[in-house]
VEXMARDREN-959536 format. One line per field, with one value per residue (C-alpha): residue number from 1; residue in three letters; chain; y, z, x. Coordinates in steps of 0.25 Angstrom, whole numbers. Example, Ala and Ser with C-alpha at 12.3 -4.5 7.8 and 13.67 -1.06 7.14 Angstrom:
gunu c(1	2)
tinu c(Ala	Ser)
nuvo c(A	A)
y c(-18	-4)
z c(31	29)
x c(49	55)
//
This chain:
gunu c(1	2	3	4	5	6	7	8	9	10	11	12	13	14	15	16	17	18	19	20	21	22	23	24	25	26	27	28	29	30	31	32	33	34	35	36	37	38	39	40	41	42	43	44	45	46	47	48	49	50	51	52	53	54	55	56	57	58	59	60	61	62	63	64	65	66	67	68	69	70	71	72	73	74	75	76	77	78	79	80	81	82	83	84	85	86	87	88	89	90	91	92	93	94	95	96	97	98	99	100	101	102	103	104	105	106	107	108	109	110	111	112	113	114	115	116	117	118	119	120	121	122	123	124	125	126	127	128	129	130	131	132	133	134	135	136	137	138	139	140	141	142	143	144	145	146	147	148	149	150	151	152	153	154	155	156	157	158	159	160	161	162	163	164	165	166	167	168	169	170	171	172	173	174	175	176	177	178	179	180	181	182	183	184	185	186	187	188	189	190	191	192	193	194)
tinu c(Unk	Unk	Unk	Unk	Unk	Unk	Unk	Unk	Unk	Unk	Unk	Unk	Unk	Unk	Unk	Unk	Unk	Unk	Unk	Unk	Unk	Unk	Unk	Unk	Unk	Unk	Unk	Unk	Unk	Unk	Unk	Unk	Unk	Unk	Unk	Unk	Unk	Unk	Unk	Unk	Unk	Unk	Unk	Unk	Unk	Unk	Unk	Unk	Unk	Unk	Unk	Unk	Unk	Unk	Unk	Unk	Unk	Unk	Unk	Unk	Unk	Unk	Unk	Unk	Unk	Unk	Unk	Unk	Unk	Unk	Unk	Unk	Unk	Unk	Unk	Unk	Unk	Unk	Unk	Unk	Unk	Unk	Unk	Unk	Unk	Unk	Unk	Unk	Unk	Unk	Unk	Unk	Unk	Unk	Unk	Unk	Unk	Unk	Unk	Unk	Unk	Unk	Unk	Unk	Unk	Unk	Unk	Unk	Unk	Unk	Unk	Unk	Unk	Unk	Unk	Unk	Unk	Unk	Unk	Unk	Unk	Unk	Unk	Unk	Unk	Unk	Unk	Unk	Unk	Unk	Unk	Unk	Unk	Unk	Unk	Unk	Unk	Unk	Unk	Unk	Unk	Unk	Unk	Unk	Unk	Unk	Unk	Unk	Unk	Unk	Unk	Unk	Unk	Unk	Unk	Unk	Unk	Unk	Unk	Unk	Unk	Unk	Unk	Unk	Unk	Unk	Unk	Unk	Unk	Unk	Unk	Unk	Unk	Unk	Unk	Unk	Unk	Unk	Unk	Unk	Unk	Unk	Unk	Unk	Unk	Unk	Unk	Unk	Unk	Unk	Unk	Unk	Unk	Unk)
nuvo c(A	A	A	A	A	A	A	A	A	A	A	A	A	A	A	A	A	A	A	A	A	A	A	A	A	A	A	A	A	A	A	A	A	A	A	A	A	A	A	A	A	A	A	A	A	A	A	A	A	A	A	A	A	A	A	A	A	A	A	A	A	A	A	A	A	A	A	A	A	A	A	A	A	A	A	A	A	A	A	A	A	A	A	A	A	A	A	A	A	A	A	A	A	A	A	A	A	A	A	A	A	A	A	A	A	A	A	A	A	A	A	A	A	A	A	A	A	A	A	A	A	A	A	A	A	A	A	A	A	A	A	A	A	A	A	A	A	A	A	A	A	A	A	A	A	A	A	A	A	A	A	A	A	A	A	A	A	A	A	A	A	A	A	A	A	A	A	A	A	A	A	A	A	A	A	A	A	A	A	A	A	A	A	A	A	A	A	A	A	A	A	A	A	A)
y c(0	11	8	8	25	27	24	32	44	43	41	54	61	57	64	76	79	74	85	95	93	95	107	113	110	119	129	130	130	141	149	150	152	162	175	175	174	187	188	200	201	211	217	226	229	213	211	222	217	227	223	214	221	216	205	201	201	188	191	192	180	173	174	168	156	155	157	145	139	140	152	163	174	189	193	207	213	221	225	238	241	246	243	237	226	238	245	232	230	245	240	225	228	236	227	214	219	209	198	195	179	179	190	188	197	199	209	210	217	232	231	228	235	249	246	239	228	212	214	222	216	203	211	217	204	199	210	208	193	194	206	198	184	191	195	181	183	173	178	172	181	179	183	171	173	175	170	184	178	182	197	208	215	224	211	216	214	202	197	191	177	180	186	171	165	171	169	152	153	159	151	139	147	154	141	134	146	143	128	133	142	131	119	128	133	118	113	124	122	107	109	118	106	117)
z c(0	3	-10	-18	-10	-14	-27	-30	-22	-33	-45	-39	-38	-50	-56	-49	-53	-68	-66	-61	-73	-84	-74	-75	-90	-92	-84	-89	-104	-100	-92	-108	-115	-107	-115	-128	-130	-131	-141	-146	-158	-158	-171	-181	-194	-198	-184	-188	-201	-211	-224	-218	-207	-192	-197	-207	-198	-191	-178	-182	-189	-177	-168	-180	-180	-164	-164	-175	-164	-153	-147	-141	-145	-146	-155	-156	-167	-161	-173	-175	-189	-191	-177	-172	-161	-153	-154	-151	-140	-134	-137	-132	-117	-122	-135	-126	-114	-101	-106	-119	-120	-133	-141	-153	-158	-173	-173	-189	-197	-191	-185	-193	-205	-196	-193	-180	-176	-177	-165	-157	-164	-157	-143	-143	-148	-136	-126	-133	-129	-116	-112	-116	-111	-98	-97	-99	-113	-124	-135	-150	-158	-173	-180	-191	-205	-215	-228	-239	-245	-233	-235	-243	-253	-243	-238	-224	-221	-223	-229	-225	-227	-220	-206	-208	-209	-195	-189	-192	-186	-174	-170	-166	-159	-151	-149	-145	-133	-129	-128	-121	-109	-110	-104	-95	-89	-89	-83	-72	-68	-68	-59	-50	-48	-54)
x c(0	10	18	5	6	20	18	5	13	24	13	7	18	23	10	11	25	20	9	18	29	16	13	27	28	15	18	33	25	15	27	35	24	17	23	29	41	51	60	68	74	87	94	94	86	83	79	69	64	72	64	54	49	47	37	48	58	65	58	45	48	54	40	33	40	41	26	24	31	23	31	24	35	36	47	52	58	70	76	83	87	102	106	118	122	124	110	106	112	108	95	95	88	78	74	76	65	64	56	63	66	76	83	87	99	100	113	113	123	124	136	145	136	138	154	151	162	158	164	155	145	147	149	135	128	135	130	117	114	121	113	100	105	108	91	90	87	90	99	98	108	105	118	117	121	110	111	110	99	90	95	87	95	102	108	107	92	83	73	61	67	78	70	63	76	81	67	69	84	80	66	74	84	73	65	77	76	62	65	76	70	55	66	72	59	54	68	68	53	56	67	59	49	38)
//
């Protein structure tokens, strides 16, 4: 008889801490998903939409193909047109408010197009993610080399394939982030016995 109440003790409590798990898990769900996500986008006039405007532009692309996704996100165009790494970086606090999840900086050609140096180019791209990384923001710098069939004739600005192309290149380095911060919240509140 009193093994027959151990075990039922131990089924129980198994389903308790069965029903506590599902219970973490949807309240860890609920907790990332109960605002969109922020994300800033940083740079210059491509940033911005040059030729194709802000709805043509990568980051207006980028919440598109986070939303087919699944993902509640908010991203802002914080494109400036004709500034350089150091504009950007007077500006990073202010177009990076509290509450932003991810920045993306896109630092372009400016620097070196208005006599700036490659190296203080790489020093204030530096300062930039620190800065933000340092607000417990996560960086994704977006410095790759684009093929010149994705530039308008200028061969400076892009066309509207070429905003698509970027948007593609960053939505799975951006999910790779949110699956990132969902299993640490799930881990940490696990541990916590929540």
């Amino acid at each position: 008889m009193r093994f027959g109440r151990v075990f039922n003790t131990a089924i129980a409590n198994c389903w308790r801490r069965a029903v506590l798990f599902a219970i973490s898990v949807l309240c860890t769900s609920a907790t990332v998903n109960a605002g969109p996500l922020r994300i800033v986008a940083i740079g210059a006039s491509n940033t911005h939409g040059w030729y194709v405007g802000n709805q043509g532009a990568y980051p207006a692309r980028l919440q598109t193909l986070l939303k087919a996704k699944g993902i509640d996100a908010q991203v802002t165009n914080a494109g400036v047109p004709f500034d350089t790494t150091a504009m950007m970086l007077r500006r990073i606090d202010k177009d990076a408010p509290n509450g932003t999840n991810i920045a993306i900086l896109q630092p372009g050609g400016n620097d070196l197009r208005f006599f700036g140096t490659r190296q203080q180019r790489t020093a204030n791209n530096a300062e930039m993610a620190r800065r933000l990384r340092a607000r417990s923001i996560d960086v994704i710098v977006y410095d790759d080399d684009i093929p010149l069939r994705y530039y308008t004739i200028d061969f400076i600005h892009l066309t509207r394939e070429g905003h698509a192309m970027i948007a593609a290149a960053l939505l799975p380095r951006v999910m790779a982030i949110v699956n990132r911060r969902q299993n640490s919240l799930t881990s940490s509140r696990i541990a916590d016995g929540q």
